[in-house]
N, C-alpha and C positions, 0 to 999 in steps of 0.2 A: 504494500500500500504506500507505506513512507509518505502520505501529504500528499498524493496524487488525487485532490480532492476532483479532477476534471473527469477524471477514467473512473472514479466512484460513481459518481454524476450518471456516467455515459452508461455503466455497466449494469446499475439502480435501473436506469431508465429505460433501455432496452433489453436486455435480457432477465430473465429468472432469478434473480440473484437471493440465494437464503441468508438472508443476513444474519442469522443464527449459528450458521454453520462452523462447525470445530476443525483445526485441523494445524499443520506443521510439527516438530517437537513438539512445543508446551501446547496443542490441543487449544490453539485461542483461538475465539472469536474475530471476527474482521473489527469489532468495536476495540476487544480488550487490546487487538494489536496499535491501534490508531492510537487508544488513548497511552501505551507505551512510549511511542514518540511522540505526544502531545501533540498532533496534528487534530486543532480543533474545529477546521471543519467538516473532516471527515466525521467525525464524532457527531457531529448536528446532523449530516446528513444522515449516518446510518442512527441516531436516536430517531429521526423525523421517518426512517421507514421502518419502525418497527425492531430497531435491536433491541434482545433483551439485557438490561443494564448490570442484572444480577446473575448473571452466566460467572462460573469460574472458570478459569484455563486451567493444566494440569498441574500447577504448583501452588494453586486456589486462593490465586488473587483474586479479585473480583474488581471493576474499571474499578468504583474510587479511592479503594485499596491501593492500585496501583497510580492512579495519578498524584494520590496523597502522597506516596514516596517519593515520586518523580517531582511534585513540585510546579506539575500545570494547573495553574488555577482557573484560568477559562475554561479546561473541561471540566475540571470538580464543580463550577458555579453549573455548567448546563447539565453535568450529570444529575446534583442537587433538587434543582431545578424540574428537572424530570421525574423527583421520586426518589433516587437513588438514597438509603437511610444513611446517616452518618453513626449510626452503629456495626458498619460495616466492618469483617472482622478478619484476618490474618492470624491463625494458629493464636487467639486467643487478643490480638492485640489490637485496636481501633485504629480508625484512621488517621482520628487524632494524635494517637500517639506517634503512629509514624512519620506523619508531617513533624512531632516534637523531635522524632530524633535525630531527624535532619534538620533539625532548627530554622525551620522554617517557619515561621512567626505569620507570614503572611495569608500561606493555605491554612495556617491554624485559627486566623479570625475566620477566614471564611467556613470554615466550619464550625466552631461555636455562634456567630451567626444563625447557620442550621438548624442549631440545635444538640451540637455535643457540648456538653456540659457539666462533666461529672455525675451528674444526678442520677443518670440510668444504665452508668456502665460506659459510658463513652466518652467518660475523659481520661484526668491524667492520675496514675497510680504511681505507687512507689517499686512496685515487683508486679511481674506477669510472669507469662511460662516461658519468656526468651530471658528473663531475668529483671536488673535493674533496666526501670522504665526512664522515660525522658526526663522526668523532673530532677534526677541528678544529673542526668548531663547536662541541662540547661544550667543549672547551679554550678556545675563546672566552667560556663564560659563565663563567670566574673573574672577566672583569672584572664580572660581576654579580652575582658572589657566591654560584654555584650550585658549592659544591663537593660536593655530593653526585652531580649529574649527571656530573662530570669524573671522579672517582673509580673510579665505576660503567663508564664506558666505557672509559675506563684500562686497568682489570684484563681486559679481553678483545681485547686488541690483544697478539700475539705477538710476542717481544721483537725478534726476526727484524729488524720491518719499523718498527722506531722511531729515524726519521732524524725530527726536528725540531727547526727554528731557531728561537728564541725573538727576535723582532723588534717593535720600538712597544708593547709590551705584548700582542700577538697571536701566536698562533701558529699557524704556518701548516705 
């Protein structure tokens, strides 16, 4: 596909095309491929005929899963947009948080925006099944000076669950 939004277009448009259909290695969808390289308007186009949003590929990503990694925010707003739940999940872990642990501050307003918010599961934890979640790595970039990101991920951690020892200058 790679953003050949024309030959989308052309292929949509005259021919049969299952927009559902699985296939390559990882068993993606023509959606979950598009939204891999953030080519966002292949994604409008195959939302607009009918892709399903909640399809996983063989390593069970699911699109916002995967665009939350990546980092495309114009497909997360139209995936959103479309329905797509921001409890969306990765072997146990949100989308949110994987937008945290790439610190990416940005895809992460636009999904509390959303609707991920801590409250139902879909924000930011201190442990998951991959382990230490984003709120300490985010807490680690003081030492580089990112206190907008620490800040931001701060304020959505429920006071509940804030047990941290401040050790070397890290915190864990």
């Amino acid at each position: 596909m790679n953003g050949h939004d024309t030959v989308v277009r052309m292929l949509l448009e005259r021919h049969n095309v299952d927009v559902n259909s699985k296939g390559g290695i990882a068993l993606q969808t023509p959606l979950l491929h598009a939204c891999m390289g953030g080519h966002s308007e292949v994604v409008r186009l195959l939302l607009k005929n009918g892709a399903e949003m909640h399809s996983r590929g063989k390593y069970g990503r699911a699109a916002l899963i995967t665009v939350s990694m990546k980092g495309y925010r114009e497909c997360a707003q139209m995936l959103l947009d479309k329905g797509a739940g921001v409890d969306s999940r990765l072997g146990g872990v949100t989308a949110l948080e994987l937008a945290a642990r790439e610190l990416n501050t940005s895809m992460a307003r636009i999904l509390r925006k959303n609707g991920a918010d801590g409250q139902n599961g879909s924000g930011i934890h201190f442990q998951d099944s991959f382990g230490p979640t984003p709120l300490p790595y985010a807490l680690n970039c003081r030492d580089f000076g990112n206190e907008d990101i620490v800040s931001f991920y701060w304020k959505m951690v429920p006071t509940s669950t804030l047990e941290i020892k401040k050790t070397e200058r890290r915190w864990v």
